[in-house]
MARKOL-401713 format. One record per residue (C-alpha): z, y, x. Coordinates in steps of 0.02 Angstrom, whole numbers, plus 32768, in hexadecimal, padded with zeros to 4 digits. Last residue first. Layout:
ZYX...
***
This chain:
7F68DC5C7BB47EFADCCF7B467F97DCE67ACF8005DD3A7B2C7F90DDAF7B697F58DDD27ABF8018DDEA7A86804ADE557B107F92DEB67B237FACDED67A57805BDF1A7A568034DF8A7AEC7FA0DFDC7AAB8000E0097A088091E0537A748019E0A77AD27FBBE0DA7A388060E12579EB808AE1777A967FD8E1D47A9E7FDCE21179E9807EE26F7A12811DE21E79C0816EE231790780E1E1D678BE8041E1B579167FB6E17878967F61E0CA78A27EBDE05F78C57EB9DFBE79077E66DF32796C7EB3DE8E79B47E19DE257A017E44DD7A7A4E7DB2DD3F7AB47D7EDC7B7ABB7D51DBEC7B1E7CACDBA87B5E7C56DC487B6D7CB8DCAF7AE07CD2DC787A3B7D32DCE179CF7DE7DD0A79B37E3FDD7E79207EBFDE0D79147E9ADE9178857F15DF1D787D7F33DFB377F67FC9E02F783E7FD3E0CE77A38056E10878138091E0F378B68113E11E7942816CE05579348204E02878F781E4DFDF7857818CDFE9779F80FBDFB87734807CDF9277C57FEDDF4177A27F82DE9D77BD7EECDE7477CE7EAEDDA378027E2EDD56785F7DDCDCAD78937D40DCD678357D5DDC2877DE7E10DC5777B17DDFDCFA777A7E82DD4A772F7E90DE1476F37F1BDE7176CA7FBFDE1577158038DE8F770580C6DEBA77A7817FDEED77A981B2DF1678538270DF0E789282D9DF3F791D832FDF0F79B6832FDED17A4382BADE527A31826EDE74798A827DDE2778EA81D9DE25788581D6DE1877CA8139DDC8778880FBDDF676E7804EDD9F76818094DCD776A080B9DCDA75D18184DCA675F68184DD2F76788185DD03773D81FBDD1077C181DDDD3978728251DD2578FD826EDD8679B581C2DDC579C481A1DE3E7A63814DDDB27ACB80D8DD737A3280BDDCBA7A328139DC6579CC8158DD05795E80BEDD09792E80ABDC8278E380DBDCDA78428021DCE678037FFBDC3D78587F45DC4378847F75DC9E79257FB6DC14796A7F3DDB88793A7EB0DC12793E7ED3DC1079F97EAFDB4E7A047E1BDB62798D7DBEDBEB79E57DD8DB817A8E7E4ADBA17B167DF4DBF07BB17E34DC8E7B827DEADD477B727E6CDDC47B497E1DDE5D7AE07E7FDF007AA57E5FDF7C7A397EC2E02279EC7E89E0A579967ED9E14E796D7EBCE19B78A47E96E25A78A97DF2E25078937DFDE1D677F27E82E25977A37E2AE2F277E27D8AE2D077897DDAE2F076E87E56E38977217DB8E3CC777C7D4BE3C976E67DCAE42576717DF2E4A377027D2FE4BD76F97D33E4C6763B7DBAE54676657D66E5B276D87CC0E5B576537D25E5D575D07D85E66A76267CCFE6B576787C89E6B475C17D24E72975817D01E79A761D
***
């Protein structure tokens, strides 16, 4: 019986690990445009840009070291973001979510553009917990934010 125990609970063990990456929801979302990678990276280039092109993003203001952008939203609301990772050359940036409004947790987001024919594709990926809603209402909000800001974007 003693063996049985250890070997339930090194099973629990496993499942708590794996759980974590198997329970995280992903999002994507590609918007071809006939705008070249350096016209798109123009916008999205600008870590607080966003505001400018984004249909949800009221205002955007940066920290003193460019790493935080707080994000007002129209009508209502605010999202804290980190800049983790820059590739300027790879046209990309990853960001995450500190705080806001939205049903996730443990949010981590890389937006970039490539070439594509003889324009480009904008490519907003993710990967994210639901918090306080069902899994399927955090991606749809997730979903959502990237096909607004993609689609915006692309024309």
């Amino acid at each position: 019986m003693r063996k049985l125990s250890k070997t339930v609970s090194m099973s629990a063990v496993a499942l708590l690990l794996t759980g974590m990456s198997a329970s995280a929801i992903e999002s994507r979302y590609k918007a071809a445009s006939t705008k070249s990678v350096t016209e798109v990276w123009t916008k999205i280039g600008d870590f607080c840009g966003i505001a400018n092109w984004h249909p949800a993003v009221e205002k955007c203001e940066l920290s003193s070291d460019g790493k935080e952008r707080t994000l007002s939203l129209k009508g209502g609301g605010t999202i804290v973001e980190d800049l983790v990772n820059w590739k300027d050359k790879g046209h990309s940036y990853t960001y995450m979510i500190k705080s806001g409004p939205l049903p996730v947790a443990d949010y981590v987001s890389t937006l970039k553009v490539e070439p594509h024919g003889k324009g480009s594709v904008i490519v907003w990926s993710g990967h994210y917990k639901a918090k306080g809603a069902p899994s399927a209402k955090a991606k749809e909000a997730i979903d959502g934010v990237y096909k607004g800001g993609a689609d915006a974007l692309a024309l």
